[in-house]
N, C-alpha and C positions, 0 to 999 in steps of 0.2 A: 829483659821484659818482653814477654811473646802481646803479640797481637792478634792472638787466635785464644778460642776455649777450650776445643779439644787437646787432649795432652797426647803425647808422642813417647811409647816406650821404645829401648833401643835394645837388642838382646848385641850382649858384649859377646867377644871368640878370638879366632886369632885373627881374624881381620882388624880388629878395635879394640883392644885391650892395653893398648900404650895410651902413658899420661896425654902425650899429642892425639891421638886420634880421640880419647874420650873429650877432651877439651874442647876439637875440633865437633865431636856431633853435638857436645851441648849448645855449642854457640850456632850450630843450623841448626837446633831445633828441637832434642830429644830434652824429654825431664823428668823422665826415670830410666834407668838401668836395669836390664834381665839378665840376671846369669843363671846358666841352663845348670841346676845340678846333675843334667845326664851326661857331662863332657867335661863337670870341676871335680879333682879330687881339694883336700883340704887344705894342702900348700897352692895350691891355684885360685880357692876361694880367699884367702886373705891375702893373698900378691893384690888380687884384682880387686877387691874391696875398699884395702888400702888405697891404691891407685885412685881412685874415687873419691873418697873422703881426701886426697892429698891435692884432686883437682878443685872440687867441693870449698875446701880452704882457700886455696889459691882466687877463687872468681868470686867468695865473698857469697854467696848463694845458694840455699838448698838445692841438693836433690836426693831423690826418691832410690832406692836400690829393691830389688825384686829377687829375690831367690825362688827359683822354680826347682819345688823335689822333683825327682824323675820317676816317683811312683812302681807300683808292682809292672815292672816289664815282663811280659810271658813271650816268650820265643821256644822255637821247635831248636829241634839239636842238629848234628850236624850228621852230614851225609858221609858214605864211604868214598863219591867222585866228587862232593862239595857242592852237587847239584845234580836234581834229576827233573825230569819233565812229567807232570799229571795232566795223568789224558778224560777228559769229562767221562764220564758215567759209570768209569773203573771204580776199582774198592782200594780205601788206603788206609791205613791202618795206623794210628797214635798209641804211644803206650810210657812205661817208664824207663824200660831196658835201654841204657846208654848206649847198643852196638849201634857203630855209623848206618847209618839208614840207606835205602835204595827206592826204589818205583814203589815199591809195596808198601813200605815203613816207615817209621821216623822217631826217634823220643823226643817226647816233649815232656821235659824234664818239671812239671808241676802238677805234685797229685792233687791239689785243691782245684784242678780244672776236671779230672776226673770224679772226685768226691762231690760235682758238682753237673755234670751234663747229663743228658738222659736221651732217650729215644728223640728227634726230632729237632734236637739244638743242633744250632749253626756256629760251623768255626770259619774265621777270616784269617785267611794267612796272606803276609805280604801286600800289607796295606788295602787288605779288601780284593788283591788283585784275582786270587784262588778262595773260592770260597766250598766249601765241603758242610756234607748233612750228616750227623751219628745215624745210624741203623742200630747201633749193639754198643752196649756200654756197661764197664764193671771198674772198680773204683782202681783198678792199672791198667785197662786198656780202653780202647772205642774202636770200634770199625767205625767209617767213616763212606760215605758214597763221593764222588770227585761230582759238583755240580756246574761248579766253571773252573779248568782245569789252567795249565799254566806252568812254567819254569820258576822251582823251588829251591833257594840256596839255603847254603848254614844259616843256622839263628835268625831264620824272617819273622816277624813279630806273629802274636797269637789275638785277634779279638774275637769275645764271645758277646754277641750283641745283646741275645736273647736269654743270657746265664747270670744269675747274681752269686757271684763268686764268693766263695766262703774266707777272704781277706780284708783286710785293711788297707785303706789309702797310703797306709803308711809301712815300707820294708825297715828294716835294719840301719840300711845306710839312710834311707830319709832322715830316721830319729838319729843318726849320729850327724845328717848335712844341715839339718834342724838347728840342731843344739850348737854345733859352729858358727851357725849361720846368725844367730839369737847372741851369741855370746858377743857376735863381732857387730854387733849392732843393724843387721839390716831393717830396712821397715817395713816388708811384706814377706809373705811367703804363699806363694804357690802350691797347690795341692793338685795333684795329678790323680786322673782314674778314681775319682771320688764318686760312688755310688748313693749315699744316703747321706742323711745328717749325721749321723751320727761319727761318718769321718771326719765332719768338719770339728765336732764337740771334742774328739781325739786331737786335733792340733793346737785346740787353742787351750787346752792343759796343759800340752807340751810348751807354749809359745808365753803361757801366764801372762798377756797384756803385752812383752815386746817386743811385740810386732803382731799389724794386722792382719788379716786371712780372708787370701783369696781362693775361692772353688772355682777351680776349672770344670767347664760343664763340657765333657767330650765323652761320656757313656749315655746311653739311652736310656738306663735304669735311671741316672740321677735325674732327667727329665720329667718323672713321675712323681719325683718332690721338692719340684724346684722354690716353691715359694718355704717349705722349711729350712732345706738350704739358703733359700737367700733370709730368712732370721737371726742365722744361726752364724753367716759368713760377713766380713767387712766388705767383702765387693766379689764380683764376680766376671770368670772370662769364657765369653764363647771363644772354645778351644776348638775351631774348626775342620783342624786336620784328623784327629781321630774320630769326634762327632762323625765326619765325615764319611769315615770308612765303616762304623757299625750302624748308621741309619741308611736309606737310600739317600743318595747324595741333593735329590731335588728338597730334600724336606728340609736344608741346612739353614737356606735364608730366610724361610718362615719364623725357625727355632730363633736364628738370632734376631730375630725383632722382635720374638717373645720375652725373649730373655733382656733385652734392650730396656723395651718397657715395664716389665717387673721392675727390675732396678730401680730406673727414674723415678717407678712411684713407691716404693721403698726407701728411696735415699741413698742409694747401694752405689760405689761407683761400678761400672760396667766398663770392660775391657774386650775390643773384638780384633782377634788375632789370628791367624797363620795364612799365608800367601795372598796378602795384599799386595806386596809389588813383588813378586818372585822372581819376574823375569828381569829385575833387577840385581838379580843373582851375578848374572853375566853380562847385562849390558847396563849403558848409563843412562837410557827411557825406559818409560814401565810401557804395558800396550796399556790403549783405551779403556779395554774391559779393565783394568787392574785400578787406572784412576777412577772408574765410576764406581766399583764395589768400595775403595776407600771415601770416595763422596758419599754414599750412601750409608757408612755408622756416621760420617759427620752430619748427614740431613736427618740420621733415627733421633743424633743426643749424647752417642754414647760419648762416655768421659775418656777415654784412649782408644787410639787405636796402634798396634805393633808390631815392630819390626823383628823376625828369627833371622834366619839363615842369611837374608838381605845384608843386616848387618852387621851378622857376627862372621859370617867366612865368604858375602862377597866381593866383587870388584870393585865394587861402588857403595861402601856403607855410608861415605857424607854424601854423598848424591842421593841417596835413595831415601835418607834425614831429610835433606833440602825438601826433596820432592814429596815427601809427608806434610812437609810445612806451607808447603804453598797449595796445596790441596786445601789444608784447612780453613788455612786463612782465604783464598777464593771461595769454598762453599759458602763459607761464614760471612761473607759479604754480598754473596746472592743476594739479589731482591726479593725469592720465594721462600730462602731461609726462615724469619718469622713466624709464618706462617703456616712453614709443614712444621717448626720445629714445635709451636702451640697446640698445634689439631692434636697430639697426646697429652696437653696442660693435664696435670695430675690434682686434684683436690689436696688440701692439708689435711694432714691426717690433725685429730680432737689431741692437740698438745699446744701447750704454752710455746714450746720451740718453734713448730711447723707454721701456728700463727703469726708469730712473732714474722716467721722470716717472709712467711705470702704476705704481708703488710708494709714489709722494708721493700719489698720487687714490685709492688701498687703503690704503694709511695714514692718511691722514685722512677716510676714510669711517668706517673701525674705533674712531680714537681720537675722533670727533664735533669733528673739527676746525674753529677758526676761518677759518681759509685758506688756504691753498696761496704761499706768498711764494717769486717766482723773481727771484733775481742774474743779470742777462745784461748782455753789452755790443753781442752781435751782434743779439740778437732769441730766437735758435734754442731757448733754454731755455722762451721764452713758449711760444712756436709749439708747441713739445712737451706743456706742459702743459695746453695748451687743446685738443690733439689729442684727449687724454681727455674734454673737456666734462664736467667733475666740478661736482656742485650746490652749490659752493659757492664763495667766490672766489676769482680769481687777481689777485694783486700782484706788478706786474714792478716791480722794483728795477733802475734804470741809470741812467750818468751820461751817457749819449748821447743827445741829443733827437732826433736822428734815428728814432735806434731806438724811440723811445718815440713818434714823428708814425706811422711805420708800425704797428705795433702798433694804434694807434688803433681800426682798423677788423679787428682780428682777436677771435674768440668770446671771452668772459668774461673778458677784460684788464683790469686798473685798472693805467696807467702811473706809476709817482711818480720823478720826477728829484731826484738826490741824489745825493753824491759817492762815489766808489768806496772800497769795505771795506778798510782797512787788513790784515786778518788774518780769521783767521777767528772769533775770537769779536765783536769786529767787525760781523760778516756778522750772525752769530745777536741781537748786542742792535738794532742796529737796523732788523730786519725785525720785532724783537717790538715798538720803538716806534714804527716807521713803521704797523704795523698797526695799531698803537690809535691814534695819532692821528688816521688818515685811515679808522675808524670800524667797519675791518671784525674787532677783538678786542679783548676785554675783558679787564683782570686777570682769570687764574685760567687764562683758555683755553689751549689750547694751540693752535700752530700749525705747519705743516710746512714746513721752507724745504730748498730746491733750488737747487745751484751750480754751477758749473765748477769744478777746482780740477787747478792753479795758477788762482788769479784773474785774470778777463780775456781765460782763453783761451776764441778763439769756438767754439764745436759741441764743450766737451767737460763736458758736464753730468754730473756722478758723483759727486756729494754728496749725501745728504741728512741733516738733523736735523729731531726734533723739538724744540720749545722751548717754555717757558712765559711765556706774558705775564707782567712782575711786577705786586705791588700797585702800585707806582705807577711807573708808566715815565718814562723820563727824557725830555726833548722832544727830537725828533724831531732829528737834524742834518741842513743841509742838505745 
């Protein structure tokens, strides 16, 4: 049982990929799993899966599993010396021809960058480091001007800030890491380099319901539709490391409190990620700046925040779990918490759901309630009531694991798996004894439960009660 609302992703590798070490960060703190599909082939993705689901069983407990595709990677080719040096204001030249490259040349082995550039686009190589202007462009070659120059090895990445690439979010291997990913049950999937909706409508064909979809927002094109994206997607991640290299890098924390607050008032969970504690890579403190940037998604709202490289290949991946979890849980009992976390309170949107659940979060603020306890089979009733971020808990009640792996990683969820309500009184006794037994109500309290009603049906939450814990409740069913 966490004592914090924000959720804690853990990206698995070879630091943490044994049944001990996953056990060990769930129990500090994480409650969903990343694995990177840019470093799993398909005997590595069901080793590690497994391993998960084998922990999963063992501790009696959901959790959430994340497969991140690794999306269209554009990389330059390689050199005749493995490396040369571009000197600013020289001329360099991109093209298709595979001969090892030198100071003058290089192939960059993707004609859809060239089908796609013109007079005055900008190419980023090596993480932004080298950055270069076309002068001359024909659909196999560009002259290039050297604008900030810099040492150029094989295969450094390719970003085009200002180019809408004539691809899909989705390569070859995505659609086959997709389909393993889906067959072996994960409950998210990650979508990399998604420029428009329309890549997000392309995954969740492939995906048919199971499993959610998350858009990562790290190109600048997809910034210009971000509220279609967020229609069209089950949640969304400020992907900060490449965002990072195709915008100017001042403009990144702006972006993520746009995209913060979209979500919240959407309903969308939000995920904000890459080098939160990095210098936890190598040591077992983060610096100050690392803990105040991870304070500040927990003072925006956001529903996770997480861990890459930190935990998947370094020194310290339960340390640097720990130290996510005490961050949250310390913001979270700030005394200005409240109050910055309201100054974005979101209106309900004109639905029976949204009502419903702004009514259960004003009802149990008024009556000093125990909890917020939601019946759902689809998810939708959580989702709603954690849209409010109310200060105190939410208990989703369902008999579908799926639905309760997804949840995982959404704001102030406590999932509990149990069998469906006969009736509706039913509904009411055993949310008042699921609450006490799993710690969050005491005889006397009262607590507020929220339903669908006909039972089961998905997206039509229009119940509410209040209810009294008794003196002494009966144990729990499962």
């Amino acid at each position: 049982m966490r004592r914090r609302n924000v959720k804690i992703i853990a990206t698995l590798g070879p630091a943490s990929s044994s049944a001990e070490m996953i056990r060990t960060l769930f129990a500090t703190g994480a409650d969903v799993f990343r694995l990177n599909m840019s470093h799993l082939d398909a005997d590595g993705l069901r080793e590690v899966h497994g391993t998960i689901r084998n922990v999963e069983k063992e501790l009696g407990h959901p959790i959430g599993i994340l497969a991140d595709l690794q999306g269209p990677k554009l990389r330059v080719g390689a050199f005749a010396n493995d490396s040369v040096e571009l000197k600013s204001g020289k001329t360099f030249r991109i093209d298709l021809d595979d001969t090892p490259g030198d100071e003058t040349r290089v192939c960059v082995p993707h004609p859809e960058i060239f089908a796609a550039i013109e007079e005055g686009s900008q190419l980023l190589l090596d993480d932004g480091r080298i950055r270069l202007r076309v002068t001359e462009a024909d659909k196999r070659h560009a002259v290039t001007e050297v604008i900030i120059g810099g040492k150029l090895s094989n295969r450094k990445g390719v970003n085009l800030p200002d180019t809408l690439l004539p691809l899909t979010a989705l390569t070859d291997k995505d659609r086959r890491d997709a389909e393993l990913a889906l067959d072996l049950g994960v409950d998210w999937l990650a979508l990399s380099f998604i420029q428009r909706p329309e890549d997000v409508a392309e995954a969740r064909k492939i995906a048919r319901g199971r499993a959610a979809i998350m858009a990562k927002i790290e190109k600048p094109l997809a910034l210009t539709h971000l509220q279609e994206i967020a229609d069209i997607a089950d949640g969304m991640m400020v992907a900060r490391g490449d965002l990072g290299v195709e915008l100017p890098i001042e403009q990144v924390p702006g972006w993520q409190k746009q995209i913060t607050r979209l979500c919240r008032r959407n309903g969308k969970p939000v995920v904000v990620a890459t080098q939160m504690l990095e210098s936890m890579i190598t040591s077992p403190m983060p610096t100050r700046a690392e803990v105040s940037d991870v304070a500040t998604a927990v003072f925006d709202g956001a529903d996770a925040v997480m861990l890459s490289a930190e935990s998947a290949a370094g020194d310290f991946p339960a340390e640097a779990v720990e130290m996510m979890n005490r961050i949250g849980a310390q913001v979270e009992s700030d005394p200005t918490y409240p109050s910055i976390m309201y100054a974005r309170e979101t209106e309900p949107e004109a639905t029976g759901a949204d009502a419903i659940s702004a009514a259960a979060h004003s009802v149990a603020d008024t009556l000093n309630a125990a909890a917020i306890v939601c019946w759902t089979n689809s998810g939708s009733t959580g989702l709603r009531a954690a849209r409010e971020r109310p200060q105190l808990p939410i208990v989703v009640l369902t008999p579908i694991v799926e639905t309760a792996r997804r949840l995982a990683l959404v704001w102030g969820v406590h999932c509990v798996l149990t069998d469906d309500a006969k009736d509706l009184d039913d509904m009411v006794d055993r949310a008042c004894n699921i609450a006490f037994k799993q710690g969050f109500a005491q005889p006397g309290q009262r607590i507020v439960v929220i339903a669908g009603v006909p039972l089961g049906t998905p997206g039509a939450t229009n119940m509410l009660r209040v209810a009294y814990v008794g003196s002494s409740p009966a144990a729990a069913p499962n």
